[in-house]
MIDOSE-1310 file (N, C-alpha, C; in nm, 2 decimals, decimal comma, always signed):
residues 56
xxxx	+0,09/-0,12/+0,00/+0,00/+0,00/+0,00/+0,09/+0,12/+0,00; +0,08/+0,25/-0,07/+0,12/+0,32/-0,08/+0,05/+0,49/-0,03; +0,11/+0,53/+0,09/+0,06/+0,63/+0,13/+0,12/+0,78/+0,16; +0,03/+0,86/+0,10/+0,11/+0,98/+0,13/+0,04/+1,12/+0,22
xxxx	-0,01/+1,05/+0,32/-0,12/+1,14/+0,40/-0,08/+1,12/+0,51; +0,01/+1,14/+0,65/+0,04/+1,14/+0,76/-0,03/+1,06/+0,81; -0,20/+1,11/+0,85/-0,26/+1,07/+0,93/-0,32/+0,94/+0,89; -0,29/+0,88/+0,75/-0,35/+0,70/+0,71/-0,24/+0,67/+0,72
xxxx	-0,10/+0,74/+0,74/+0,02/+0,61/+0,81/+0,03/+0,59/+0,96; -0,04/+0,70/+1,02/-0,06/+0,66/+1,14/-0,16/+0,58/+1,22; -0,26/+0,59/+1,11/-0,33/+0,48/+1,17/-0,32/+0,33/+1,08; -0,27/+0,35/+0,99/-0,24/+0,21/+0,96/-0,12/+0,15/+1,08
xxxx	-0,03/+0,22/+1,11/+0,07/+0,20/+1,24/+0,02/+0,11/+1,32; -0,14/+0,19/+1,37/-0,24/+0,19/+1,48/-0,25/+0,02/+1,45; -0,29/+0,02/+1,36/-0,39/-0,12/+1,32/-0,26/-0,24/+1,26; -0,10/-0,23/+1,35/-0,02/-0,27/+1,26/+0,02/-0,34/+1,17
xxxx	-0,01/-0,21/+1,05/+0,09/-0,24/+0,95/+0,22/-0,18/+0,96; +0,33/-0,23/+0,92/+0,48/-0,15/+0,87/+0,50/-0,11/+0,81; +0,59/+0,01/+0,85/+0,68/+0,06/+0,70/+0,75/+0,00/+0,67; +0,78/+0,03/+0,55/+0,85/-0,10/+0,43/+0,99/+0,03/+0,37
xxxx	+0,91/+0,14/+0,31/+1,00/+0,23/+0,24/+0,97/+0,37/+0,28; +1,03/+0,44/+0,25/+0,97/+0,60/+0,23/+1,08/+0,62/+0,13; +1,01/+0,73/+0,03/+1,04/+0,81/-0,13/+1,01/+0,92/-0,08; +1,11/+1,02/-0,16/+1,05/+1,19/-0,17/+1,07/+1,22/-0,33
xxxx	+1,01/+1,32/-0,32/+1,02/+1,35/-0,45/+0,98/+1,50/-0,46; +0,94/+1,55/-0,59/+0,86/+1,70/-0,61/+0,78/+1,64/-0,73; +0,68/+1,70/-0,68/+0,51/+1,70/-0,78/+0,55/+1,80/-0,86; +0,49/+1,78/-0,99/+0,50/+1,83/-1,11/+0,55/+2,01/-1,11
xxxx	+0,44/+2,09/-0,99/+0,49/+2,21/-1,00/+0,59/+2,26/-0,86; +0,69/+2,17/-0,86/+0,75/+2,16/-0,76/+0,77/+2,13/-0,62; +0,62/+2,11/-0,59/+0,64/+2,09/-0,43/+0,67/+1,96/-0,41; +0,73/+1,96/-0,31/+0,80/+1,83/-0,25/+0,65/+1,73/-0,17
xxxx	+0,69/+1,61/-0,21/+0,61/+1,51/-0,09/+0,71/+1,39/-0,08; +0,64/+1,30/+0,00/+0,68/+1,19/+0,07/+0,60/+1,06/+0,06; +0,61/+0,98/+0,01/+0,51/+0,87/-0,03/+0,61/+0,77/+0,12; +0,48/+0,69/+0,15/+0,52/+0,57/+0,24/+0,47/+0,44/+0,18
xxxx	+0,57/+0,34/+0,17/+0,53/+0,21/+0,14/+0,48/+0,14/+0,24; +0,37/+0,04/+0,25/+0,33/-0,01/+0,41/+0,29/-0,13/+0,39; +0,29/-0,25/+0,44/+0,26/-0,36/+0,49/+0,21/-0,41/+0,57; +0,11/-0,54/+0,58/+0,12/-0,63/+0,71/+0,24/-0,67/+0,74
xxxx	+0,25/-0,71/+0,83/+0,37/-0,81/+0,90/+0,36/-0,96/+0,79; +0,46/-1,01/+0,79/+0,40/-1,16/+0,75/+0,37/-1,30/+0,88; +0,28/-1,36/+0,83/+0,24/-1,46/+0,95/+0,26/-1,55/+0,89; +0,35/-1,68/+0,93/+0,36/-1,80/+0,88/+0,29/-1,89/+0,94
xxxx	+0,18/-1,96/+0,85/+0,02/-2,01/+0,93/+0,13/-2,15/+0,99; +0,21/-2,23/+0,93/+0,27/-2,38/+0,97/+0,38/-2,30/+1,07; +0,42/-2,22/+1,11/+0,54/-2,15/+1,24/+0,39/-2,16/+1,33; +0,33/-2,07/+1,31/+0,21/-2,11/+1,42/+0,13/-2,25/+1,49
xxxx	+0,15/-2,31/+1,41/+0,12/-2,46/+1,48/+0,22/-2,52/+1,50; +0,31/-2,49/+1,46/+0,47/-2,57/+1,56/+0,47/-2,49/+1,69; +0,44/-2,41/+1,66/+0,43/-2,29/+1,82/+0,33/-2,37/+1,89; +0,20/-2,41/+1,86/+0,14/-2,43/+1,94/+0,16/-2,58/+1,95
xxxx	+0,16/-2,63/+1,90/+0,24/-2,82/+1,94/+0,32/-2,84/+2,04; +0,43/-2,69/+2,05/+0,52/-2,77/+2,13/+0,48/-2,72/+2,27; +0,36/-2,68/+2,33/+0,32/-2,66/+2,43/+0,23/-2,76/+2,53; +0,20/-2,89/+2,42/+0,11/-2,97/+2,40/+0,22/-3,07/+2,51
């Protein structure tokens, strides 16, 4: 996902996802921005059931 609005990176934070990248640049008539790249975490579903086996 690609975001360039402060307050959807911070609540995507909220709800965690990660940052992945940040880019800057200038928009066409020169103002500057900042794009954020963002992700889930990854979950490995078979790490999760070894996790819970070995408690068995």
């Amino acid at each position: 996902m690609q975001v360039d609005q402060v307050a959807d990176v911070n609540q995507r934070l909220q709800d965690g996802w990660v940052i992945l990248a940040i880019a800057t640049g200038h928009r066409p008539g020169g103002e500057p921005w900042i794009q954020y790249v963002m992700g889930l975490p990854y979950e490995d579903e078979d790490e999760e059931d070894e996790e819970e086996g070995e408690d068995d």
